[in-house]
Rosetta silent file (secondary structure, phi, psi, omega in degrees, C-alpha in Angstrom):
SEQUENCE: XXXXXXXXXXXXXXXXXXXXXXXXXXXXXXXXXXXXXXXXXXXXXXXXXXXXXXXXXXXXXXXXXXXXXXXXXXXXXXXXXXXXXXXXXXXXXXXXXXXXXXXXXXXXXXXXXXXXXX
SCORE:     score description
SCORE:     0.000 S_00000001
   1 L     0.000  123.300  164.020    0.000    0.000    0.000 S_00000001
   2 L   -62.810  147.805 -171.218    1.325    3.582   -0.824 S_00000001
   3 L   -99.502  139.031 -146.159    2.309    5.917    2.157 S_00000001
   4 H   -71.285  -53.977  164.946   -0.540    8.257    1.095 S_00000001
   5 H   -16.309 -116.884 -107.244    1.875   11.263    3.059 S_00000001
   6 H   -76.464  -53.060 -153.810    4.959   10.702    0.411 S_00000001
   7 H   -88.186  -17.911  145.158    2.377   10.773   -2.513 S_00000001
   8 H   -55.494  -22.445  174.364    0.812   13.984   -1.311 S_00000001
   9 H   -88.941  -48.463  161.870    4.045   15.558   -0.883 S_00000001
  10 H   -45.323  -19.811  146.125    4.752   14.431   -4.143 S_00000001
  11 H   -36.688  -78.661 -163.173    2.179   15.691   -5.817 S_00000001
  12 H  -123.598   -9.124  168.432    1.383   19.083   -4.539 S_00000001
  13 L  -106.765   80.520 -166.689    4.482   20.043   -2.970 S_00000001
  14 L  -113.027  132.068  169.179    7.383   19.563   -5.406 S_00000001
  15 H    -2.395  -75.908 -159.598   10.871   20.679   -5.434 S_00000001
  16 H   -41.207  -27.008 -148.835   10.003   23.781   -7.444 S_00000001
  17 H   -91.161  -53.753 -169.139    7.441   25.119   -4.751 S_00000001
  18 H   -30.865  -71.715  172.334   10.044   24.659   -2.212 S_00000001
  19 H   -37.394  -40.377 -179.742   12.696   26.814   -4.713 S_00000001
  20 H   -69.642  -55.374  152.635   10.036   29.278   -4.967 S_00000001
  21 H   -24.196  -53.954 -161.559    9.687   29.812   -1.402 S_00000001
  22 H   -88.192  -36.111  123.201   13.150   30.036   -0.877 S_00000001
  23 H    32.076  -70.125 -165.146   12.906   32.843   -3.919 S_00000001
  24 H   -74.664  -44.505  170.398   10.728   34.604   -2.006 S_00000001
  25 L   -97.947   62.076 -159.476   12.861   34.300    0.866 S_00000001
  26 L    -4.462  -63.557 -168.693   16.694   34.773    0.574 S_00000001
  27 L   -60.639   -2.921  164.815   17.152   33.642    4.282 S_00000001
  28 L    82.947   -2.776 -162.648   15.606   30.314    3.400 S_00000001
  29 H   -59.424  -33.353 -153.137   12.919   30.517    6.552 S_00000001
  30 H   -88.848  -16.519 -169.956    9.559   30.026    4.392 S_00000001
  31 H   -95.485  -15.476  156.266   11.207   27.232    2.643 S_00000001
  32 H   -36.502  -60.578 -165.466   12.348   25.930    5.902 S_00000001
  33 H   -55.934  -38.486 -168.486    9.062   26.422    7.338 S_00000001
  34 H   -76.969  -13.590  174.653    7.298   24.423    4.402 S_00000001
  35 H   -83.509  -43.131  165.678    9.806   21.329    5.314 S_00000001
  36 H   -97.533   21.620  154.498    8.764   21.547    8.708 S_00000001
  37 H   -45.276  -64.520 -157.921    5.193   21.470    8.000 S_00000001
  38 H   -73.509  -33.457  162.077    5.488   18.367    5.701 S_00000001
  39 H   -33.288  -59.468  164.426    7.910   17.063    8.483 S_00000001
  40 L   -84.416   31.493 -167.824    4.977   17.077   11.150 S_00000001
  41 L    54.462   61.241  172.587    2.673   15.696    8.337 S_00000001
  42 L  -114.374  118.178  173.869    0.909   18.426    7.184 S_00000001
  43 L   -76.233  120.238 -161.032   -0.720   18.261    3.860 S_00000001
  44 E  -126.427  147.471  162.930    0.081   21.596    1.864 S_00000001
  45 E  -118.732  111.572  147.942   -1.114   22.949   -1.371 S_00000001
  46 E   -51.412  151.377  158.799    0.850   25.665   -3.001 S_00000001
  47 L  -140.486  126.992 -158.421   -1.137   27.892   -4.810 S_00000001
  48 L   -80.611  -54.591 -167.605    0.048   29.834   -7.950 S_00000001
  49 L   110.346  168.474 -174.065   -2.471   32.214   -9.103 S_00000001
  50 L   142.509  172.671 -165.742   -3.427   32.362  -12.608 S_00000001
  51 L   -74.470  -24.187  156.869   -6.175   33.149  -14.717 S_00000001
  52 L   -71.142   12.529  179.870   -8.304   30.536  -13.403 S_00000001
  53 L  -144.917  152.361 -153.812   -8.349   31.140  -10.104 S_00000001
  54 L   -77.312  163.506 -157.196   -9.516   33.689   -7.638 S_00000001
  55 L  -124.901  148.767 -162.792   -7.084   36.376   -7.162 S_00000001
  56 L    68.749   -7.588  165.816   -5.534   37.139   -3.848 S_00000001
  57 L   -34.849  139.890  168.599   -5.842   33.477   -2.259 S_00000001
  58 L  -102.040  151.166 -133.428   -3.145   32.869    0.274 S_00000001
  59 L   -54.659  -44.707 -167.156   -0.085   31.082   -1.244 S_00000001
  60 E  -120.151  108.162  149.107   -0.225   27.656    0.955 S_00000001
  61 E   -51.715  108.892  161.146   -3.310   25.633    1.952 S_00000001
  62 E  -103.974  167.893  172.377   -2.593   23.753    4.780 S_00000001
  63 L  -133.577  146.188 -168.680   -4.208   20.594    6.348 S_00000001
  64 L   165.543   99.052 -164.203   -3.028   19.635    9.580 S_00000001
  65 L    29.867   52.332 -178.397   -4.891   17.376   12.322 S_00000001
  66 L    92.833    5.013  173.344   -7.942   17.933   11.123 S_00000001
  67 L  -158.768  131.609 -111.256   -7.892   21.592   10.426 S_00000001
  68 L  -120.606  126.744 -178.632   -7.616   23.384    7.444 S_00000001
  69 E  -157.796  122.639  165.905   -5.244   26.570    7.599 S_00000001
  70 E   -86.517   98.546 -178.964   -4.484   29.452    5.001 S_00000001
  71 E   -97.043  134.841  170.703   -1.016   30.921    4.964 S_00000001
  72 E   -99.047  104.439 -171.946    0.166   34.233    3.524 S_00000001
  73 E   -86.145  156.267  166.922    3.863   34.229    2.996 S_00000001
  74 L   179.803  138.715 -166.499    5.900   37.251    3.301 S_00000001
  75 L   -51.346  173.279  172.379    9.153   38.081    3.867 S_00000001
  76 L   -69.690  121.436  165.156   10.072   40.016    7.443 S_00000001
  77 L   110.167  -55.748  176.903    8.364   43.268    7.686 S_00000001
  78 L   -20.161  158.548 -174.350    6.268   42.175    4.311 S_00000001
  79 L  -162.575  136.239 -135.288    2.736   43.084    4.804 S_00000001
  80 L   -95.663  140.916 -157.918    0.088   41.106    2.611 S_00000001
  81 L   -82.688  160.634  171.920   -1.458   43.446   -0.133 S_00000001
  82 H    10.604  -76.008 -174.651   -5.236   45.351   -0.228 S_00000001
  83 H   -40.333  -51.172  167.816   -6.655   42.414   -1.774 S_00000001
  84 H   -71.250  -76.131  179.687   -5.079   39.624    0.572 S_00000001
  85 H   -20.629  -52.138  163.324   -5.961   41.173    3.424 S_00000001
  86 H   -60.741 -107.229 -114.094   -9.921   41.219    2.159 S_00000001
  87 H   -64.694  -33.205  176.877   -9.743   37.868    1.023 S_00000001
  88 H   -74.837  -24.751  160.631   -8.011   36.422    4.556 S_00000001
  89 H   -32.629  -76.000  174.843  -10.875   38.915    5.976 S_00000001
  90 H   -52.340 -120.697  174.003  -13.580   36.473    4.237 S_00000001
  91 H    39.874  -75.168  171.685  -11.530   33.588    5.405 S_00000001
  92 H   -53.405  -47.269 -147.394  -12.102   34.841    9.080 S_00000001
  93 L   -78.182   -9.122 -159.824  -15.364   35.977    8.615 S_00000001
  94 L  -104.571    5.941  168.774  -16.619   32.352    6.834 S_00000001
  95 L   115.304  -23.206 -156.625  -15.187   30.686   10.275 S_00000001
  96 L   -93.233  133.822 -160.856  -11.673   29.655    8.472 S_00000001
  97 E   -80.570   85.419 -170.732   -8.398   30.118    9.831 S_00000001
  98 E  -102.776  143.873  176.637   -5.805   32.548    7.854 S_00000001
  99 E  -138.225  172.584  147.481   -2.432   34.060    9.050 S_00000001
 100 E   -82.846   88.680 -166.931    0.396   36.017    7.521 S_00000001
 101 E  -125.005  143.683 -134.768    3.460   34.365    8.531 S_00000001
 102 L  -125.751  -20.033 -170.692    6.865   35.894    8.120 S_00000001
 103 L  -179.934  144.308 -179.271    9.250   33.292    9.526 S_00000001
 104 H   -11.779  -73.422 -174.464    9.700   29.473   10.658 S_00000001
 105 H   -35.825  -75.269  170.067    8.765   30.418   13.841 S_00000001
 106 H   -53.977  -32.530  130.090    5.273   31.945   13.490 S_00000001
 107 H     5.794  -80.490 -157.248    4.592   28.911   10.921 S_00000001
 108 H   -68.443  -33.111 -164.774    5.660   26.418   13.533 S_00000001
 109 H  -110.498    4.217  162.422    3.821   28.306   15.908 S_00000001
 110 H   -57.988  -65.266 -146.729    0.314   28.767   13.706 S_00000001
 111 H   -82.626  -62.114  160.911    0.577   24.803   13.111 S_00000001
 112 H   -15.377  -85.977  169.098    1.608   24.402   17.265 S_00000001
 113 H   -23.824  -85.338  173.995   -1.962   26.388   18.009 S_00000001
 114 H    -3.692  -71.201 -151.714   -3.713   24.192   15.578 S_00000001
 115 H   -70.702  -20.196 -168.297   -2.517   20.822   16.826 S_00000001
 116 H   -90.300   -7.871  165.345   -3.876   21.671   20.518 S_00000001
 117 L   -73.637  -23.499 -156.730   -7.263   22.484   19.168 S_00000001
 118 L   -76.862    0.000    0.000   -7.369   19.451   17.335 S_00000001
């Protein structure tokens, strides 16, 4: 039987998103942070953007003992733009859990939060 974990990382998480992340992020933290997601088994979806898709979504869908969490990356200081801000606004307002997170830490400590609700 495939371990379902490895083929979900394999999937929807791929090298490339990782490279993008770290892109985004000189200092490597977001791409850290996306290893130690998938590390505690957390199912992630990048999301690219594109013409087919709603505009302003925040970049990584997470899953994660049972509870569904939307992350906005941005570098330290970074500050998520007009749009993102409404759309993690809806997010909030439809019951659903969105942050901005800036570094490993707040990630780790989003995901932390999470696991003791679960």
């Amino acid at each position: 039987m495939a371990d379902t974990r490895k083929v979900a990382i394999s999937c929807l998480v791929e090298p490339r998103h990782v490279e993008y992340l770290r892109r985004r992020a000189p200092d490597g933290n977001l791409s850290q942070a996306l290893r130690a997601l998938l590390d505690r088994g957390a199912f992630i979806v990048k999301l690219h953007g594109g013409a087919m898709q709603r505009a302003g979504l925040p970049d990584l869908l997470v899953v994660y003992q049972g509870r569904t969490l939307w992350l906005e990356v941005k570098q330290p200081g970074g500050r998520p733009t007009p749009l993102q801000a409404a759309t993690i606004d809806a997010i909030r307002a439809a019951g659903g859990a969105a942050y901005v997170v800036t570094s490993v830490a707040e990630a780790l400590r989003i995901v932390d939060e999470a696991e003791a609700m679960a």
